[in-house]
N, C-alpha and C positions, 0 to 999 in steps of 0.2 A: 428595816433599820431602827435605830433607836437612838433618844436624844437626852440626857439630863438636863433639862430647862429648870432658867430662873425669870422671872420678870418681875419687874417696879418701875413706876413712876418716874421720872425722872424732870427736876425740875429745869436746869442746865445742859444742853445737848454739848453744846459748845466745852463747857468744863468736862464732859465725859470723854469727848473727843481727845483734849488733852490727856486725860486717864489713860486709856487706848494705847498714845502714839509713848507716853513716857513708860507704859510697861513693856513695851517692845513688839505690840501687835501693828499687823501688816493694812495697809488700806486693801480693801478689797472691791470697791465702787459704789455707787450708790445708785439706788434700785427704787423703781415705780411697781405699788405690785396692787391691785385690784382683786381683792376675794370675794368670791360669793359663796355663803356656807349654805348648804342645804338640809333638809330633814333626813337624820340619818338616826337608822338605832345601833346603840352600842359603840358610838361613836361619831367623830364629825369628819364632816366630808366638804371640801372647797374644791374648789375651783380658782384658781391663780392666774389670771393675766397679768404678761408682764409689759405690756408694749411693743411694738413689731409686729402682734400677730402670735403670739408662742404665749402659751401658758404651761401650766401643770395641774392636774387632777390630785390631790391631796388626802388620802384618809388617815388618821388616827386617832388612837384611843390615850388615855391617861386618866392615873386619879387625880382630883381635884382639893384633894384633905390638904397637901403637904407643899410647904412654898418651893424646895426642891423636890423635884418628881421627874419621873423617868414616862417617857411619851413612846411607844410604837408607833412606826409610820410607814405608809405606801404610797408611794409615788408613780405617774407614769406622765411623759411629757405629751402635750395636747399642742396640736399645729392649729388648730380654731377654735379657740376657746368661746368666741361669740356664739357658736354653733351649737358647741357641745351647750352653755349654758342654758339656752333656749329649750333643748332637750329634758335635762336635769329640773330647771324650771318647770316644766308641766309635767315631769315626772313625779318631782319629789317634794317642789315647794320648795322657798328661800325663805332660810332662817333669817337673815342679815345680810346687808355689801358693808368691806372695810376696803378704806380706801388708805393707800399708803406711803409716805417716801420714807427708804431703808438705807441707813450710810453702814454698812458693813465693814466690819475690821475683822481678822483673823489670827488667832492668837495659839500657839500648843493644839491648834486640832482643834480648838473651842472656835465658835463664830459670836461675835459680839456686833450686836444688831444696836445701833440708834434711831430709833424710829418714831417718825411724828405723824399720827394718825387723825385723819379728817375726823374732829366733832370729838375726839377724845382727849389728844393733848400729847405730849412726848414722855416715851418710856424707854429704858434701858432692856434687853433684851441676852440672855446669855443660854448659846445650846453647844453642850459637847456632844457628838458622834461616840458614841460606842455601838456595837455588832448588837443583835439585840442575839438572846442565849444560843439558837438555832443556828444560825448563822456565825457566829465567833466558833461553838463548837466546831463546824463543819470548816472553816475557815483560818482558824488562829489554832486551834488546837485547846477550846475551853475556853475560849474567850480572855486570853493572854496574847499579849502585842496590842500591836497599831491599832487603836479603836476596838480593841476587846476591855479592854479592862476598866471593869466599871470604878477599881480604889481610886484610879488614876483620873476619871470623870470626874469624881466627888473631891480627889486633891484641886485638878483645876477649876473647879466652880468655886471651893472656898477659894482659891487665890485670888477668883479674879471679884467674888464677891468684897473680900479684903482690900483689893486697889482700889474699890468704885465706894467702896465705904456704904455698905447693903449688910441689913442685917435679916435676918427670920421675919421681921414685924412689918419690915417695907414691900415684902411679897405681895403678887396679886396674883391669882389662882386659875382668874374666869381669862377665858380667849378673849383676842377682841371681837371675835364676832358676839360673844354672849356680853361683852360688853357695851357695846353698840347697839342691841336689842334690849338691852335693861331700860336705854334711852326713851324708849318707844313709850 
């Protein structure tokens, strides 16, 4: 799959909240999620617990040059993530843990993430779903319709950049796991 992500800073969660609910996005619930990134080449690789017991294995790649950018991703869901990490830990080594609460809106297909990260501080977060090429091909017909069409990802990211009042300059680049490890 594939995502055009934006993230910044965010001083006011509460005012963004507002943003959100007056442009017409939906609550979507709010989420505890526990990453652990590991050393991975060509990419990064977490591990997501979400509470309950359930997590998600997470790999993707992205460039990191441009404050809107386009992310590839793999997912596959993990029933014991304790397990598996314990694994991966003496596998591969832990880059970083971020620790998380995610109040989630959902807006045109985009997800709009309010997120206040342990030791980091509150940030706005914005991913629209498009097919990544392969997949829309084989699926949409060229990557036209529902989550093919990358014009329509880049429409809704400026729009929703535009409600929340983000410009190019308030971008941040780095994950939080790489931001979390700069700590160190």
């Amino acid at each position: 799959m594939r995502n055009l992500e934006w993230k910044s800073r965010l001083a006011d969660l509460a005012d963004a909240e507002r943003i959100a609910q007056a442009i017409g996005a939906t609550f979507g619930g709010d989420l505890y999620q526990f990453d652990t990134y590991f050393h991975a080449a060509g990419g990064r690789l977490k591990l997501r617990a979400t509470g309950g017991g359930n997590g998600e294995l997470i790999f993707y790649q992205r460039p990191e040059d441009a404050p809107t950018r386009w992310s590839d991703y793999f997912k596959a869901p993990v029933a014991s993530p304790d397990v598996l990490r314990a694994v991966l830990t003496r596998a591969l080594g832990v880059r970083a843990r971020v620790e998380k609460t995610r109040r989630l809106y959902l807006y045109r297909g985009a997800r709009i993430h309010l997120d206040r990260v342990t030791r980091l501080g509150t940030f706005v977060e914005f991913e629209v779903p498009t097919m990544a090429d392969a997949d829309a091909d084989a699926e949409t017909g060229g990557g036209t319709g529902p989550g093919g069409d990358a014009e329509a990802a880049r429409a809704t990211m400026r729009e929703l950049m535009q409600a929340f009042g983000l410009t190019a300059g308030d971008a941040i680049t780095a994950s939080y796991g790489e931001m979390i490890a700069d700590l160190r």
